[in-house]
Each structure stands twice: as C-alpha cells, then as structure tokens.
N, C-alpha and C positions, 0 to 999 in steps of 0.2 A: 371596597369593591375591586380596587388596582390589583389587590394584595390574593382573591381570590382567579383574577385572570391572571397574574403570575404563575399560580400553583394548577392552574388547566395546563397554559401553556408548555410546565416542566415536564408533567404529565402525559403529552404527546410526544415531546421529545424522546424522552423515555422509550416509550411504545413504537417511535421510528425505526424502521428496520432495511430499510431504501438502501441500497450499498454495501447492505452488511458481506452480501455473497462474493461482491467483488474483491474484497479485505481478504476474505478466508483464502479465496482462490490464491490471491497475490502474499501472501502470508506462508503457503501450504508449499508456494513457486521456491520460494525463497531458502525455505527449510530443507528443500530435495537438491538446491544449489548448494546450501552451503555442506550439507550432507554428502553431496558426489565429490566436492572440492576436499573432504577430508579423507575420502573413504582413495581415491584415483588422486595423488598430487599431481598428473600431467592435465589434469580437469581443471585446476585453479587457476590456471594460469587463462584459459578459454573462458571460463564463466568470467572472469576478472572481464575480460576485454570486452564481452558481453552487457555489463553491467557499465561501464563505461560508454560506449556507443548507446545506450539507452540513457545515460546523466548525459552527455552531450546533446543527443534528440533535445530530450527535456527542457537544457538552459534554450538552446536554440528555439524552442517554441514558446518559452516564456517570453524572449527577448524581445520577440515579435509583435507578441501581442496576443 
C-alpha cells in the first residue's frame, strides 16, 4: 500500500508546474546579461556590479531570517 502512495505521490510531483514561469523568466534574464556582457565589453563590468548588489540583497536577507 506504502509503495502505491509513493508512486501517486512521484506522479504529482511530476505534473507540478507551480514556478516553472518564474525559472524561465529568471533563466531567459540571465542569458540577455550574459549575451550584452559579450556582445558591449563596457556592459560587464555593470551587469557585474548588478549581480553583485542582488548576491549581497540575498545573503543579507538570508541572514536575517
């Protein structure tokens, strides 16, 4: 019986779809950064600091709580 709610439960995971649009979006961000940073070299150096000021947001709101 365990062994059949296992195989439901893998089953919805599967078919979960919750999030997925926020991955693409943040995914699709990422590719046009690293794409302008190659295409303009005075662009990398901005996205750079960019991405930085968002890793420090981040720790700083893990840190918290």
């Amino acid at each position: 019986m365990q062994r059949a709610k296992d195989i439901l439960l893998q089953m919805r995971i599967w078919k979960d779809t919750r999030g997925q649009d926020l991955i693409e979006y943040a995914l699709m961000a990422g590719f046009v950064a690293v794409a302008a940073g190659a295409i303009m070299p005075g662009v990398s150096t901005n996205i750079s600091k960019v991405f930085s000021k968002i890793s420090v947001s981040m720790s700083n709101s893990a840190n918290q709580g």
